[in-house]
C-alpha positions in Angstrom: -6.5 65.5 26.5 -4.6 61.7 27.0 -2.7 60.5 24.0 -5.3 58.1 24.0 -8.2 60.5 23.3 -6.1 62.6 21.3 -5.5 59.5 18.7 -9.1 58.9 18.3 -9.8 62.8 17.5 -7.6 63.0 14.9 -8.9 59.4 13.4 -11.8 61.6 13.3 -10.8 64.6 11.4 -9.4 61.7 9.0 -12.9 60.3 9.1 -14.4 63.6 8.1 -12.3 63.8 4.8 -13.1 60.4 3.8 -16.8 60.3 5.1 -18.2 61.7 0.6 -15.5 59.9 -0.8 -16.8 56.5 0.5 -20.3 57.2 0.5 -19.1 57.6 -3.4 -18.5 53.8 -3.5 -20.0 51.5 -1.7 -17.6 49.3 -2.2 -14.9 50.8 -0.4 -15.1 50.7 3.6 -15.0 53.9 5.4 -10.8 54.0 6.0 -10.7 53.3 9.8 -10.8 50.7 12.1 -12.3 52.7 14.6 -15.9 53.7 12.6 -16.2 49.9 11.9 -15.6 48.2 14.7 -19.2 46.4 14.6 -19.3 46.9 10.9 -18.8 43.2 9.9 -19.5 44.0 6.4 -16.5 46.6 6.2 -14.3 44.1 8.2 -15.1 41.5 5.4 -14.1 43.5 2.5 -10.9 44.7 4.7 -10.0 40.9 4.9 -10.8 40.9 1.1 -8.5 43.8 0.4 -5.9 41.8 1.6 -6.8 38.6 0.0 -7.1 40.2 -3.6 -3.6 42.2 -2.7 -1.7 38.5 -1.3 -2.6 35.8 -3.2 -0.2 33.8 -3.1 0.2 34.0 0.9 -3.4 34.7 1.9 -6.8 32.0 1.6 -10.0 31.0 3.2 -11.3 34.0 4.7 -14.4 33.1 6.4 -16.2 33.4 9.2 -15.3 31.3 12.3 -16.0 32.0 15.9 -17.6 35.4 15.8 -15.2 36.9 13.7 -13.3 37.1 10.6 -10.9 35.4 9.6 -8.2 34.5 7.0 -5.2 32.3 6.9 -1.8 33.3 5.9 1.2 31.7 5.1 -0.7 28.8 7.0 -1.7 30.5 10.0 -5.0 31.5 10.7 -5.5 35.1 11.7 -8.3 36.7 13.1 -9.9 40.6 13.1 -9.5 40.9 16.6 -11.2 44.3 16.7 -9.0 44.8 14.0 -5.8 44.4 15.7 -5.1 41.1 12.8 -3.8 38.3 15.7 -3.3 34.9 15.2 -5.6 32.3 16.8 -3.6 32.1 20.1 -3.3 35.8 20.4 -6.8 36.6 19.8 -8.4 36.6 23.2 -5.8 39.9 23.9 -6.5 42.3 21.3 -6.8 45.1 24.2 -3.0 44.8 24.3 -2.4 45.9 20.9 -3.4 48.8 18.8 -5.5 48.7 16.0 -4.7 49.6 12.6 -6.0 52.5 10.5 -7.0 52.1 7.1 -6.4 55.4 5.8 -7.4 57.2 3.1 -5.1 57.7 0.0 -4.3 60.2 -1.2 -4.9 62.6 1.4 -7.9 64.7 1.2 -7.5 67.5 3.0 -6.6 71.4 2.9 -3.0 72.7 3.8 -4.0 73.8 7.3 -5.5 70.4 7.7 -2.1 68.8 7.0 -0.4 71.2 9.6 -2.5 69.5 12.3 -1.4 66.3 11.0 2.1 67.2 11.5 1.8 68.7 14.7 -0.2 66.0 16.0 1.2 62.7 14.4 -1.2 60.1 13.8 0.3 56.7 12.5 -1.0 53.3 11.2 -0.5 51.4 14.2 -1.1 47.9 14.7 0.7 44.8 16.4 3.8 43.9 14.0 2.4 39.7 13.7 0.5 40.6 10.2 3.1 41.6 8.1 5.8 40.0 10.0 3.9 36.5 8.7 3.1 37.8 5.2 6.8 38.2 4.2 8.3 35.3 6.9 10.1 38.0 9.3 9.8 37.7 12.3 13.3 38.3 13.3 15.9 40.7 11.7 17.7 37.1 10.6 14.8 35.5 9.6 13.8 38.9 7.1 17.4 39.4 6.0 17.2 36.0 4.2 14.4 37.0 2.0 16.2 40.2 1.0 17.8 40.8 -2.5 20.4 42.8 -3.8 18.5 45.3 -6.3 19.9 48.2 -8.4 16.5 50.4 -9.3 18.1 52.9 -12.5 21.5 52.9 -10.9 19.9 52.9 -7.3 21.6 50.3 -5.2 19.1 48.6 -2.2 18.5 45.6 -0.5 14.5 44.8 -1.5 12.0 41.6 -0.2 12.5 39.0 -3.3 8.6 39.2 -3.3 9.1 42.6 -5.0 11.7 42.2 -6.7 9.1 41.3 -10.1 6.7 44.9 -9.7 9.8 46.7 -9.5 11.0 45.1 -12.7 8.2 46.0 -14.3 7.6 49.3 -13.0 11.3 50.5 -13.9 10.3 48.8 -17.4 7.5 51.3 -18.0 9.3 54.0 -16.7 12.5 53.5 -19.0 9.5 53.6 -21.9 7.2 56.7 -20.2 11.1 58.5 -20.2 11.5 58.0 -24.6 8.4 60.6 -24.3 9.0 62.7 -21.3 12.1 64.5 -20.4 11.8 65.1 -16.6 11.2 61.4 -15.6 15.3 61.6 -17.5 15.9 64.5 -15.1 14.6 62.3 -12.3 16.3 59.1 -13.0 19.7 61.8 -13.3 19.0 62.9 -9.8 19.0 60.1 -8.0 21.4 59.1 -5.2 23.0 55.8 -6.7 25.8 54.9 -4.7 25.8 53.4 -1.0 24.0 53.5 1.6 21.1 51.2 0.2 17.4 52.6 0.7 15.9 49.4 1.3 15.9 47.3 3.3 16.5 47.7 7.0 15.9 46.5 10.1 14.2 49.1 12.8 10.9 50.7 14.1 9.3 53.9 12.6 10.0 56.7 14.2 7.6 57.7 17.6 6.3 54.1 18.0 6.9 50.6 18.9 6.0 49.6 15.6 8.3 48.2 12.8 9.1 50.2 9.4 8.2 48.4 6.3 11.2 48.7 5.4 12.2 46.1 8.0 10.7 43.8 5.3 12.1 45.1 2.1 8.8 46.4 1.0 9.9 50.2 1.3 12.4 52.0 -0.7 13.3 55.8 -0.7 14.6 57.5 -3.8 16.4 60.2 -3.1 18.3 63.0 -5.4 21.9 63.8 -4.8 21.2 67.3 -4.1 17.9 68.5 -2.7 18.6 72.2 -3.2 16.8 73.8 -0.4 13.8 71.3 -1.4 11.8 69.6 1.6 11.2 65.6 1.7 10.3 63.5 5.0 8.1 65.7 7.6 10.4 64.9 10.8 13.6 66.2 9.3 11.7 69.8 9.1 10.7 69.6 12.6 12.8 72.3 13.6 12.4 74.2 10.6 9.7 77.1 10.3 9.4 76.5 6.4 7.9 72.8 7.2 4.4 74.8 7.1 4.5 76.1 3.7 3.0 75.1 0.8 3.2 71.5 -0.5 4.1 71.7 -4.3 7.5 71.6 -6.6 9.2 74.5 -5.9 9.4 73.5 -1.9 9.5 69.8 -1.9 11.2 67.0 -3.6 8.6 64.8 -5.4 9.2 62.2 -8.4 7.4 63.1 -11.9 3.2 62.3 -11.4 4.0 59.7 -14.3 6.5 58.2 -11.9 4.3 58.0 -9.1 1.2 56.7 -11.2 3.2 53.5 -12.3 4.3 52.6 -9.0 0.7 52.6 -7.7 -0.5 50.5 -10.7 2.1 47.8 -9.2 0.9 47.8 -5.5 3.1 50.5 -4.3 1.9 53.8 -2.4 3.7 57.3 -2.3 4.3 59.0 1.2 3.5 62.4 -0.6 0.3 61.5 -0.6 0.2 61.0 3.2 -0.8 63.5 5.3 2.8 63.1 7.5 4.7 63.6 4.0 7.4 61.4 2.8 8.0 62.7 -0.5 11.2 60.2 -1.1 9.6 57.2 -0.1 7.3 54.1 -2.1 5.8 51.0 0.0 4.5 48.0 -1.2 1.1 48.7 0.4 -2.2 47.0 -2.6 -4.5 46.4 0.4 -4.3 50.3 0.9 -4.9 51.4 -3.1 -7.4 48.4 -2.8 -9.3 50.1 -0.2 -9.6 53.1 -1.8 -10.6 51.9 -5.5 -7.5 51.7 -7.4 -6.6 48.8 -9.8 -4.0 47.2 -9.0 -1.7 44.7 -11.0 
């Protein structure tokens, strides 16, 4: 099997998890770019996802020659078989990868997870959406929107554009601690001195594509002392407990309360991905959008 036909397999199996959730509510699009390619109806709330999760960066999304469109940051961007190009790009969508909107949290069994891992299967897509959203399209041109941040003792580098949710989420998680004690046995654990966990500038790991936190929009929380606990699914490659059981006793993972505010403010978990990232929170709304959750 190509890579090629192995990456639409295994979009899928993702399919198949998501297939009774969205039938569920109609309102939510079935997670994945490949299922909808001709479903202009799904592409229109996809481009509405991202205009109710940008506001301030993202208007007039309409429909102009053929396809959808929407313009941020003063650029207009089109679908392009859901690649997301701007207008002068458009016409070479076959050069770029289209992105995967996923379903959150993932859905499936244990064994499920383990083909997952073995087989990665990433949200691709050309770098020109995001890169435009937060004004980075260079490593210069994204270090000057970046901010130095100190999350509960936690010093980063963060996107000034997040800088407000994470005030308010640390707010509400300094008043969720008053009334439960592990979030004080969290905030305790966590790694506060240097390096930062923000901000920086490189591709994630197996593709061409950049990391979010190339933009300041990722951060990863991290305790001083994992004891024996699990975390980010390529730093067990070579170890044969990587296939056992997801839960507290064998990974790291933040209090549920902890994780429920963060998604409130726009931000999604990588525990609840099916390549785990238990230390990590993104700035993602479009994705929570997608898959019903308010989001402030």
């Amino acid at each position: 099997m190509t890579n090629k036909n192995q990456r639409v397999f295994f979009v899928f199996i993702f399919l198949f998890f998501s297939f009774n959730y969205a039938q569920a509510n109609d309102q939510i699009p079935v997670p994945s770019t490949v299922l909808i390619e001709d479903d202009l109806e799904a592409q229109y709330r996809i481009m509405l996802a991202f205009y109710f999760a940008y506001p301030d960066k993202i208007s007039d999304v309409e429909f102009l020659n053929d396809d959808w469109t929407m313009v941020i940051n003063g650029s207009r961007f089109y679908y392009a078989q859901g690649r997301f190009l701007p207008e002068h790009l458009r016409d070479q969508w076959q050069d770029y990868l289209p992105y995967d909107f996923y379903v959150y949290p993932f859905a499936g069994t244990e064994a499920q997870r383990r083909i997952f891992l073995n087989n990665p299967v990433y949200s691709v897509g050309s770098s020109y959406l995001f890169d435009t959203i937060y004004n980075s399209q260079t490593e210069d041109n994204s270090w000057e929107w970046q901010e130095k941040y100190s999350f509960f003792g936690v010093k980063m580098l963060v996107h000034s554009d997040i800088i407000s949710k994470l005030d308010h989420i640390s707010a509400r998680i300094g008043v969720a601690a008053l009334s439960d004690n592990s979030i004080n046995e969290w905030i305790e654990e966590l790694v506060t001195g240097s390096p930062t966990y923000g901000w920086t500038w490189r591709v994630i790991a197996g593709t061409s594509r950049r990391s979010n936190h190339s933009y300041g929009i990722a951060v990863d929380l991290l305790p001083r002392d994992l004891r024996g606990r699990l975390t980010y699914w390529r730093w067990n490659d070579s170890n044969p407990r990587r296939n056992i059981a997801i839960n507290r006793q064998t990974y790291y993972m933040p209090p549920q309360a902890v994780i429920d505010i963060f998604e409130e403010y726009g931000f999604i978990w990588g525990g609840n991905w099916a390549l785990i990232d238990t230390m990590h929170f993104e700035y993602r709304p479009e994705i929570l959008i997608l898959n019903g959750y308010d989001v402030k």
